[in-house]
C-alpha positions as CSV (number, residue, x, y, z in Angstrom):
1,X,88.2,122.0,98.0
2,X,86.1,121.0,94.7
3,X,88.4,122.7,92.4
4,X,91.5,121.3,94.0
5,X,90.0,117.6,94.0
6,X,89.2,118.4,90.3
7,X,92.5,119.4,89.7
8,X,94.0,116.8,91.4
9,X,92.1,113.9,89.6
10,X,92.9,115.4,86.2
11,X,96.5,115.5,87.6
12,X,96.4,111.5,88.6
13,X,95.6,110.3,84.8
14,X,99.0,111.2,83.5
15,X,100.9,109.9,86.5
16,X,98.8,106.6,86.1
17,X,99.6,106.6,82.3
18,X,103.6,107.2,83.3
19,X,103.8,105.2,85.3
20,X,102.2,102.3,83.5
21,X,104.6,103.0,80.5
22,X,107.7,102.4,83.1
23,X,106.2,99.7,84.4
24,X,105.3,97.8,80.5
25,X,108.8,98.5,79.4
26,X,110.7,97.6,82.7
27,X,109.1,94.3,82.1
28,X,109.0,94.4,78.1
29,X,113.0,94.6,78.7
30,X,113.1,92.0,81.3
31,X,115.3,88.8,79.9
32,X,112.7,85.6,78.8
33,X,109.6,86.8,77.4
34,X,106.5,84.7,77.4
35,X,107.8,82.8,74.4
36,X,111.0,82.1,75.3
37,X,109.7,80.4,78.7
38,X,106.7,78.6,77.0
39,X,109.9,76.7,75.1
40,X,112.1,76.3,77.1
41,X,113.2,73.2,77.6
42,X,112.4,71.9,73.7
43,X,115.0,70.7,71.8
44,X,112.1,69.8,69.1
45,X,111.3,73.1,68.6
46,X,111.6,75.3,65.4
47,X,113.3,78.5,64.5
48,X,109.6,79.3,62.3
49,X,107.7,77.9,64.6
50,X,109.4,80.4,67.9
51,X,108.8,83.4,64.5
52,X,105.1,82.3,64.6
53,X,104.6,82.0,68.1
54,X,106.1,85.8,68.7
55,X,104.2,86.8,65.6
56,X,100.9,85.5,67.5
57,X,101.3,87.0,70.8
58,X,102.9,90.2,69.2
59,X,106.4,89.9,70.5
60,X,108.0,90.9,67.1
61,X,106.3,94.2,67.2
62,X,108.2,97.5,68.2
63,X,107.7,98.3,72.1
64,X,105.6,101.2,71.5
65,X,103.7,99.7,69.5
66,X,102.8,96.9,71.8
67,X,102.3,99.6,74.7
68,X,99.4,101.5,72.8
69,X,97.8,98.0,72.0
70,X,98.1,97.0,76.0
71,X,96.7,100.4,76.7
72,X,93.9,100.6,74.5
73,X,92.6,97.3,75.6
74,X,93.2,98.2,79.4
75,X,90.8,100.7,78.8
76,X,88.4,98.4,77.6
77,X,88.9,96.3,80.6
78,X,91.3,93.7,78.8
79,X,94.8,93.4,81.2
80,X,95.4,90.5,79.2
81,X,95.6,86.3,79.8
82,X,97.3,84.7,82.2
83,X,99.7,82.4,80.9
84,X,99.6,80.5,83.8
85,X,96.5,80.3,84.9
86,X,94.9,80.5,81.5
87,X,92.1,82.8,82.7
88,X,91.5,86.6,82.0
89,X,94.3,88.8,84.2
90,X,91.8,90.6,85.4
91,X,89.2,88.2,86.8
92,X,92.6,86.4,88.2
93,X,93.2,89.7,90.2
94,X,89.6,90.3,91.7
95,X,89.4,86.7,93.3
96,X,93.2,87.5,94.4
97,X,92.8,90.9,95.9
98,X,89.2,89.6,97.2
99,X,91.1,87.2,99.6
100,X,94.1,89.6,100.0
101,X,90.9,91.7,102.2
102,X,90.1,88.9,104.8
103,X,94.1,89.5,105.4
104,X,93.9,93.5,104.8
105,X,91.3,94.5,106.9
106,X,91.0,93.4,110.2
107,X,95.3,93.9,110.4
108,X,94.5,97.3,109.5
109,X,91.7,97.7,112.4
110,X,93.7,96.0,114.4
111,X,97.0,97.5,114.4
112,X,94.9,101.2,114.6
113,X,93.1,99.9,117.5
114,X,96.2,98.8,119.6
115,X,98.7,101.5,118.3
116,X,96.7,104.4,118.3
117,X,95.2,103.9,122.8
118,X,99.2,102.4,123.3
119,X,100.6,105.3,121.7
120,X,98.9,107.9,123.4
121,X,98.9,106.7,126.5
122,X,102.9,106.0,126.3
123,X,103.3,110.1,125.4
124,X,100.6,110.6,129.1
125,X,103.2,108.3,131.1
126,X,106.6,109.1,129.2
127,X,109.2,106.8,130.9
128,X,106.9,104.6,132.6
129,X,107.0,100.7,132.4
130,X,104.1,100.8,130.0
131,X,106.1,102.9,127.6
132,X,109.5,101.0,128.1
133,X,107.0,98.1,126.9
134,X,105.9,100.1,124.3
135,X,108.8,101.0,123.0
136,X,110.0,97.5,122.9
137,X,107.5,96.3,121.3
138,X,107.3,99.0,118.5
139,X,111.4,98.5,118.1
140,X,110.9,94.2,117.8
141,X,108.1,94.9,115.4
142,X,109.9,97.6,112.9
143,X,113.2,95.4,113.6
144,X,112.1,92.0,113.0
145,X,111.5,90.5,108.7
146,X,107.7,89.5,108.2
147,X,108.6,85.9,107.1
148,X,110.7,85.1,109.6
149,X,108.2,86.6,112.3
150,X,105.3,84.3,110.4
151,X,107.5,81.0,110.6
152,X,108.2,81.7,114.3
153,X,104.2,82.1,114.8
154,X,103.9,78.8,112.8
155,X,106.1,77.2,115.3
156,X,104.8,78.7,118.1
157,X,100.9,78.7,117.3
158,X,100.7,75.4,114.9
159,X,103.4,73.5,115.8
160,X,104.1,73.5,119.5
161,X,101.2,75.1,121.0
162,X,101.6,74.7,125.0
163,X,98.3,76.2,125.9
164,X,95.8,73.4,123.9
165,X,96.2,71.2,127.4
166,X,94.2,74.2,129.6
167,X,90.7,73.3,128.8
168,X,88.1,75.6,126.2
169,X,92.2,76.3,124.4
170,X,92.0,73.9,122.0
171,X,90.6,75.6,119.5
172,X,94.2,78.2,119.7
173,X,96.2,75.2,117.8
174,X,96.0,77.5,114.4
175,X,97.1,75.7,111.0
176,X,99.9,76.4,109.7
177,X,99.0,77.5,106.7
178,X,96.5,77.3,103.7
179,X,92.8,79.1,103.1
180,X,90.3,77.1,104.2
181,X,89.4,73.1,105.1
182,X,88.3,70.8,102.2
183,X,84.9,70.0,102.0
184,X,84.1,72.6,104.4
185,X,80.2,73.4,104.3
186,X,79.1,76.9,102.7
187,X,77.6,79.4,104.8
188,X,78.5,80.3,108.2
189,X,81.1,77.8,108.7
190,X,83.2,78.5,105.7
191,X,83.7,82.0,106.7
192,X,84.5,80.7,110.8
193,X,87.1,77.9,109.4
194,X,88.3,80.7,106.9
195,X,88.8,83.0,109.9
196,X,90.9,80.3,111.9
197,X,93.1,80.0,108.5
198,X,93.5,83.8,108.5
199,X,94.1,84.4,112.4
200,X,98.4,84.0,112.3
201,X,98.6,85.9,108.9
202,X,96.3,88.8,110.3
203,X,98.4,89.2,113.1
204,X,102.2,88.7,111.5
205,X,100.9,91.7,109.2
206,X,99.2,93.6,112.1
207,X,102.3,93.6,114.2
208,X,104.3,94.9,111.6
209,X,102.0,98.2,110.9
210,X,101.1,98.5,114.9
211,X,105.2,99.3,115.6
212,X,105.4,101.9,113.3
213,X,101.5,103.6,113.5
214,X,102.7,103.3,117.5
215,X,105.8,105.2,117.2
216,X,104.5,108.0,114.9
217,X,101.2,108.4,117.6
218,X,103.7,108.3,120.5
219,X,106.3,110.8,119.0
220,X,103.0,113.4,117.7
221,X,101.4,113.6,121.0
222,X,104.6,114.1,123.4
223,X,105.0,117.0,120.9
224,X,101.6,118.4,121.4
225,X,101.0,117.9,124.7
226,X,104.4,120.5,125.0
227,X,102.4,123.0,122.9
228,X,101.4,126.6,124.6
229,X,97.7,125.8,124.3
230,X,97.6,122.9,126.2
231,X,99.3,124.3,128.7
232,X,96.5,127.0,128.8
233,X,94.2,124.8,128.6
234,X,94.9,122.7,131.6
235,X,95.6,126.3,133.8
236,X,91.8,127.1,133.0
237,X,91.0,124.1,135.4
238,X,89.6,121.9,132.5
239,X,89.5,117.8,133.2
240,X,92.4,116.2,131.7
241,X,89.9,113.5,129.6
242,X,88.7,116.9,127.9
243,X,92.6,118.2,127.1
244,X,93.8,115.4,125.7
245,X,90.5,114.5,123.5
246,X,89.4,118.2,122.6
247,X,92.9,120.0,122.5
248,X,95.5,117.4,121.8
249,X,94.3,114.4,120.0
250,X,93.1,116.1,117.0
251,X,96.1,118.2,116.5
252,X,98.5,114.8,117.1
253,X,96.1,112.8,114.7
254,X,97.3,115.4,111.6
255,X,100.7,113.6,111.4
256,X,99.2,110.0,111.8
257,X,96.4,110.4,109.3
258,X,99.4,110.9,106.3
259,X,101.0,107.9,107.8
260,X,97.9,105.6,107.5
261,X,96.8,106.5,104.2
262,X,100.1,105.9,102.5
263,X,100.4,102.3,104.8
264,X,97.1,101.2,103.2
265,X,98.8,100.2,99.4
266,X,101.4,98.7,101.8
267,X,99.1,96.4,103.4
268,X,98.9,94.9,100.1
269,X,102.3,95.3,99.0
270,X,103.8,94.4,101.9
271,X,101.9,91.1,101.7
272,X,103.9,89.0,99.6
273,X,105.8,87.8,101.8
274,X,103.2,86.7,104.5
275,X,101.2,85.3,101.6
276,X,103.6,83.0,100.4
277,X,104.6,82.1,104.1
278,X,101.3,81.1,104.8
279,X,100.2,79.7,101.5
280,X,97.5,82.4,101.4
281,X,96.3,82.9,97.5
282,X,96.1,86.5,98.1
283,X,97.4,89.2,95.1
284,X,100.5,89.7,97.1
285,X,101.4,85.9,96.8
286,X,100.0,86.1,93.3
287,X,102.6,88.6,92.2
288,X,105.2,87.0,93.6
289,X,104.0,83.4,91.6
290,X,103.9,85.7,88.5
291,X,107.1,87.4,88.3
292,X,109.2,84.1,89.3
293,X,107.1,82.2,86.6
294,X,107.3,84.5,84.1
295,X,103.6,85.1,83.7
296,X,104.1,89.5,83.0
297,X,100.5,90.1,81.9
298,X,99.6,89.7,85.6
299,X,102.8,90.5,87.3
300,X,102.3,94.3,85.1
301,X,98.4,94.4,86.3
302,X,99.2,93.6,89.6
303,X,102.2,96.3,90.0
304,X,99.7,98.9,87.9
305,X,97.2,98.7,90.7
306,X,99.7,99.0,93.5
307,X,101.0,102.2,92.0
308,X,96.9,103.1,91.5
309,X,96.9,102.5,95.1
310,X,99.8,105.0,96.1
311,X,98.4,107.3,94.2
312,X,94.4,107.5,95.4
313,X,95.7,107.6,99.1
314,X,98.2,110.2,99.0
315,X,95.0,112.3,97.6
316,X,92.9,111.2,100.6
317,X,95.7,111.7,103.0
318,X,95.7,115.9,101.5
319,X,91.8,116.0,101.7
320,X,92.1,114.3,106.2
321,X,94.7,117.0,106.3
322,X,92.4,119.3,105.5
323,X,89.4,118.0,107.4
324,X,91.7,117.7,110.6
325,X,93.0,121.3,110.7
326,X,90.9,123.8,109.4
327,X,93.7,125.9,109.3
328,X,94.5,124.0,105.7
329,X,92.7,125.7,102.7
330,X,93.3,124.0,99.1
331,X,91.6,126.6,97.4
């Protein structure tokens, strides 16, 4: 297993290197570079002066030129300078992807918490009303677009909110949007009225990764519950409870654990649009401010680490295969 991680690693630094090169001249090509939207809009402006400012940013330069510059520094830690923001891209992206987590997280232990009991116990009772629910469910939530789901939750949770008039509910009218209350006090309450902001985004995204981890549990387990040796296990006379949990479950969690490592970068690429429905200053909402406003030193960082992402847990997904069935040697 050492050698193949080894292996593997070495293998990733080309693939990150690749892929950043596609990525700098997708968006190298792209029409309206930082120039021409910084002027935009000038009639007063000069053909010498539009020569100097592509002269100072480096514009004029041939791509791969430019690339190897943007590379060099990256290793040094530079992504570059926001043009919007006018701070470092990569100090933008930490307080981004920082907040991005309070969204990330508890959807993720959420959805594997719900889909992963719902699932299993829809394969037990196949055809039972608790898998037509199920199933209905996991259909609505692979069917339905995020940001129309999250403006039907704003509706529902902010706006009209039926159950505030039952007593010790009140506290259920959610806001509608936005990170936190001004002049909120540090400490405990921030991170409570932080919470309150985050409750509607956490489950919009959770809903959308519960259908699908759902399905794939539900589909693994009703094909190893078929299997010859749980058959034989369940003629021996052993208690269901030890079956399913001993036999079954670990065998059915060999699919699921490829499934969950390669949803993780979605969490934060599937984000965007939940972000910008909610007003949540997460990365996802942050790319999507960058590439509409032209801002490419962050919209390029931003897309680099997403691929980073891809790439670290597709390696982790190889090394649960290998920790779930010991039948899987890398060596």
């Amino acid at each position: 297993m050492s050698r193949y991680l080894a292996r593997r690693l070495l293998q990733m630094i080309p693939l990150v290197v690749g892929l950043s090169v596609i990525i700098f001249m997708l968006l190298a090509v792209a029409p309206g570079d930082p120039v021409d939207l910084l002027i935009f809009g000038n009639p007063k402006i000069k053909a010498e002066d539009i020569a100097r400012l592509k002269h100072h940013y480096g514009l004029d330069r041939p791509y791969h030129i430019r690339y190897f510059k943007w590379l060099w520094a990256a290793l040094h830690g530079d992504l570059g300078y926001s043009r919007t923001y006018k701070v470092p891209v990569l100090s933008l992206m930490w307080t981004r992807i920082t907040n991005s987590l309070w969204l990330q997280i508890p959807a993720f232990i959420l959805a594997l918490s719900v889909a992963v009991p719902v699932g299993i116990y829809s394969a037990l009772r196949q055809y039972s009303t608790v898998d037509y629910a199920a199933t209905f469910v996991t259909f609505f939530g692979v069917s339905i677009p995020a940001f129309w789901f999250g403006i039907m939750m704003i509706y529902i949770a902010a706006v009209w909110h039926p159950w505030t008039a039952i007593p010790f509910l009140e506290w259920l009218k959610l806001p509608a949007g936005g990170f936190s209350t001004p002049g909120i006090g540090e400490g405990l309450p921030k991170y409570i009225d932080r919470l309150h902001f985050a409750l509607l985004p956490i489950i919009v995204l959770s809903l959308l990764f519960m259908a699908s981890y759902t399905r794939y549990t539900r589909s693994s387990m009703l094909e190893v519950v078929r299997q010859d040796y749980v058959r034989t296990a369940r003629a021996k006379g052993l208690r269901e409870r030890v079956v399913i949990n001993k036999h079954a479950l670990k065998n059915a969690m060999i699919p699921l654990a490829t499934i969950v490592a390669l949803s993780i970068p979605g969490l934060f690429a599937g984000a965007p649009l939940t972000e910008t429905v909610f007003g949540w200053p997460g990365v996802g909402r942050l790319l999507v401010e960058a590439t509409l406003g032209g801002d490419f030193a962050v919209a390029q960082g931003i897309i680099i680490f997403l691929a980073a992402l891809v790439i670290v847990f597709n390696l982790l997904a190889d090394v649960a295969y290998a920790m779930l069935d010991p039948r899987i040697r890398y060596d």
